[in-house]
C-alpha positions as CSV (number, residue, x, y, z in Angstrom):
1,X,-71.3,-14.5,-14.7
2,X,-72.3,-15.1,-18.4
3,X,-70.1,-14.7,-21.0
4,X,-71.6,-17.1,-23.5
5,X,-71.8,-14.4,-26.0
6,X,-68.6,-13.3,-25.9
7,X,-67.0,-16.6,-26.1
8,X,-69.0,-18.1,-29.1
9,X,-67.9,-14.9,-31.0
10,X,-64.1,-15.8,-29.8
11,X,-64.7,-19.4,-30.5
12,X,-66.5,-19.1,-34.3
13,X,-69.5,-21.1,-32.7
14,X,-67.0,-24.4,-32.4
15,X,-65.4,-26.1,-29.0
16,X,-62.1,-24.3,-28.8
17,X,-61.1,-28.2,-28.2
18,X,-62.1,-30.5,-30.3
19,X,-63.5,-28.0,-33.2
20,X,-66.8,-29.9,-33.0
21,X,-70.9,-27.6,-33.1
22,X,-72.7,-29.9,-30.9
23,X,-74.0,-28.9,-27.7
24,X,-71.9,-26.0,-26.6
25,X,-71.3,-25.0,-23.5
26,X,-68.8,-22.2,-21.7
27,X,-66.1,-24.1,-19.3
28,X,-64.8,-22.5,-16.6
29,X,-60.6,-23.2,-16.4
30,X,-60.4,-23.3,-12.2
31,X,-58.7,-21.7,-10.3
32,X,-60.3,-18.3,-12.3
33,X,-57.5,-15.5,-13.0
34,X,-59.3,-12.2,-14.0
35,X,-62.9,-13.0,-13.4
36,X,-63.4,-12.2,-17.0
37,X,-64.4,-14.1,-20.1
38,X,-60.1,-15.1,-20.7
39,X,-60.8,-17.9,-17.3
40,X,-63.6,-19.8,-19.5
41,X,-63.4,-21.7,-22.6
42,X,-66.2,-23.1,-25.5
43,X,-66.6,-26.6,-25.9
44,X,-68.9,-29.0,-26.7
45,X,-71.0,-32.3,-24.9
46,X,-67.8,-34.1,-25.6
47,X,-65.1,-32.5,-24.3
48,X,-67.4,-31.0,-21.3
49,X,-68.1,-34.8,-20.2
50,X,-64.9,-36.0,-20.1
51,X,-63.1,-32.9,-18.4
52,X,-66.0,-33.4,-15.8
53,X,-65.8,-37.2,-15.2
54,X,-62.2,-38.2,-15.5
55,X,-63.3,-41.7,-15.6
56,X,-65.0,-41.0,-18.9
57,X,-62.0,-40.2,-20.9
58,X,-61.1,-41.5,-24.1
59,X,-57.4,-40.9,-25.3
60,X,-58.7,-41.2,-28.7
61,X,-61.0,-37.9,-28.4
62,X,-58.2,-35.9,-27.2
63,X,-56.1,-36.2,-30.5
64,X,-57.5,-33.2,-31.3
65,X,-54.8,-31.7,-28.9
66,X,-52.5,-31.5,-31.7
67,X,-54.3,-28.3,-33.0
68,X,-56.3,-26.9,-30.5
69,X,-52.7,-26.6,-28.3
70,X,-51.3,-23.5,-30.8
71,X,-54.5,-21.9,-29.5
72,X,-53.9,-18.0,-28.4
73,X,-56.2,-18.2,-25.6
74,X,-54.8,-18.7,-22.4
75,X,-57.5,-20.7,-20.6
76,X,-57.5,-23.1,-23.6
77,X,-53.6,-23.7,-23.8
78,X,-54.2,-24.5,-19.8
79,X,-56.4,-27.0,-20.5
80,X,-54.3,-28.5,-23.5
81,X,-51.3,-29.0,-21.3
82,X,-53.8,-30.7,-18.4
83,X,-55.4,-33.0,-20.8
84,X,-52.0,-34.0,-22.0
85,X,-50.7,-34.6,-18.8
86,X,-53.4,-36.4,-17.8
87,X,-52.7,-38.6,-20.9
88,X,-49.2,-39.1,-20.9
89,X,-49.5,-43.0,-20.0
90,X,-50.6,-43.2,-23.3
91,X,-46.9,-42.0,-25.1
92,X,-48.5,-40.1,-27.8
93,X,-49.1,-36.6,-25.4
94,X,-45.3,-36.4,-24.6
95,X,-44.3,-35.8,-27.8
96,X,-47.0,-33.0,-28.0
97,X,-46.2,-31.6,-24.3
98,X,-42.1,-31.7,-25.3
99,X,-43.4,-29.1,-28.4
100,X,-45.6,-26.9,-26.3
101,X,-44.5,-23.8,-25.3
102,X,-46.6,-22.0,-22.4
103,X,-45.2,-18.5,-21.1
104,X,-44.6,-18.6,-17.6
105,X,-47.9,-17.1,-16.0
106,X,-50.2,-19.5,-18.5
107,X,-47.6,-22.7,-16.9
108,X,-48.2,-21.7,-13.7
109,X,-52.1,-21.3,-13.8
110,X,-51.8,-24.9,-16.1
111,X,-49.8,-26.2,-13.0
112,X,-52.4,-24.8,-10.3
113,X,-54.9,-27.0,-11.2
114,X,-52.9,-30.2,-11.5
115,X,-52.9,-32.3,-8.5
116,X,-49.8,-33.9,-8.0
117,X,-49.7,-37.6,-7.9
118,X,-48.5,-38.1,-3.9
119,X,-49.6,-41.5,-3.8
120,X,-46.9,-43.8,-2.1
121,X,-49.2,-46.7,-3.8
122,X,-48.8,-45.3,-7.4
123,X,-47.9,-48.4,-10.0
124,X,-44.1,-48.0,-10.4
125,X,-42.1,-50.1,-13.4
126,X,-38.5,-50.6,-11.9
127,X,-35.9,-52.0,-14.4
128,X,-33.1,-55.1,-13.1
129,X,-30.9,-52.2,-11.7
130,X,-33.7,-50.5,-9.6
131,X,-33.9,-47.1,-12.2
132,X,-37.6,-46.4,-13.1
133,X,-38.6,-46.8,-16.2
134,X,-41.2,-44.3,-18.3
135,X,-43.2,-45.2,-21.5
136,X,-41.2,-44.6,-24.5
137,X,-37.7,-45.1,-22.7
138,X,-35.5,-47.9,-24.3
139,X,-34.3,-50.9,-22.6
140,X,-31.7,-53.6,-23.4
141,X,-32.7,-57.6,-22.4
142,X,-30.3,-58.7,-19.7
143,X,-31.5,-62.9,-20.2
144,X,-32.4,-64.5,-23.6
145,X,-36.0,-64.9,-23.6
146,X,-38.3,-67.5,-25.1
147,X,-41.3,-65.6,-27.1
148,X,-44.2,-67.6,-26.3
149,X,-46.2,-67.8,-29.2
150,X,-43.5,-65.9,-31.3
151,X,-41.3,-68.9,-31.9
152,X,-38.8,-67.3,-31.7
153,X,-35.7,-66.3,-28.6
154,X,-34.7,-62.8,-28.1
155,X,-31.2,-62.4,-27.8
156,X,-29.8,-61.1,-24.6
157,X,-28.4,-57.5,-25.5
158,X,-31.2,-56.5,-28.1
159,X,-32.5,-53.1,-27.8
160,X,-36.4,-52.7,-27.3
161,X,-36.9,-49.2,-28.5
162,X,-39.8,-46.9,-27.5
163,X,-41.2,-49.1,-24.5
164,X,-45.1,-49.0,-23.4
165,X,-45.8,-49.7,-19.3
166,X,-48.8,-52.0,-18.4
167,X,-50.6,-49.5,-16.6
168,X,-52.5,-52.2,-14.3
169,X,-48.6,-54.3,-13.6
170,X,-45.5,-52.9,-12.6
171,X,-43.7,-56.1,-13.7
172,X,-44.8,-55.5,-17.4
173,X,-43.8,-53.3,-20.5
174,X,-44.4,-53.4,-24.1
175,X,-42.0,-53.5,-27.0
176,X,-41.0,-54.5,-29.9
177,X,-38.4,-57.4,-31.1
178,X,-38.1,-58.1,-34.3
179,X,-40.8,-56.5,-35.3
180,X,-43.4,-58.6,-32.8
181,X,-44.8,-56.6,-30.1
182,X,-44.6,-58.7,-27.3
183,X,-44.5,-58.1,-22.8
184,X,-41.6,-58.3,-20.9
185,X,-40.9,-58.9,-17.3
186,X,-39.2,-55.5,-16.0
187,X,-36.7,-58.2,-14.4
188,X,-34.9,-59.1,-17.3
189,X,-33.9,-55.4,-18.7
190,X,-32.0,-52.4,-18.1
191,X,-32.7,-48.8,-18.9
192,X,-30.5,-48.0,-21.9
């Protein structure tokens, strides 16, 4: 079915993404609804490459979530909350996904085309007291620890607010103390 015409009218000629004139294309949001023009979407080289080749994506690129989300169109508020699921290792999308609001039949379409992550395998970052821990949690350091490189020791008991997980170790995370970003073993902290 071609509905090309009626979706660069809806769109104003831009990706209903990104906002960007190059190279548009329609984009079909799977599985279709109403076999009508409300299951596809505009959007340009881009956006079309990355949503096709999952490999391809670049977190950067998909800022533009932070407009294109208040969209009225179904289809494209489907593929805002997929693309910011998909990105949630990166911390910035859950802040974005905690503000968006999708009724329930749009959530449930967004939801249909999500595969869940079954994987027994997945990477999982496991604090000294066996709780998981999730990017932007807070921890508190159960041992002093001797910064390498910092020259400094980080106080057993400080708070590392707003932590980032190593997304290739489990036994790493992110965070800041006094003011230095630095990693810490998962070992020596404890979900606050």
């Amino acid at each position: 079915m071609n509905f090309e015409k009626e979706l660069t009218e809806r769109s104003d000629s831009k990706c209903e993404l990104c906002g960007s004139t190059n190279n548009l294309t329609s984009f079909e949001v799977k599985p279709p609804q109403s076999n009508s023009a409300e299951d596809y979407i505009m959007v340009c080289g881009t956006c079309n490459e990355q949503l096709c080749n999952p490999e391809k994506i670049n977190p950067t690129h998909w800022h533009c979530l932070n407009d294109s989300m208040w969209s009225h169109v179904p289809a494209v508020q489907v593929l805002a909350w997929r693309m910011l699921n998909q990105l949630k290792a990166e911390g910035w999308p859950q802040a974005l996904l905690d503000m968006l609001y999708l009724d329930e039949e749009t959530l449930a379409w967004a939801k249909l085309g999500v595969e869940e992550n079954t994987d027994e395998d997945a990477i999982k970052h496991i604090d000294s007291n066996g709780n998981i821990l999730q990017n932007g949690d807070n921890v508190v350091l159960i041992k002093d620890l001797n910064v390498k490189g910092g020259g400094f020791t980080a106080k057993r008991g400080t708070t590392v607010r707003g932590i980032r997980l190593d997304p290739n170790n489990p036994e790493f995370i992110e965070g800041k103390v006094d003011g230095q970003q630095i990693v810490i073993i998962t070992q020596y902290v404890k979900k606050n």
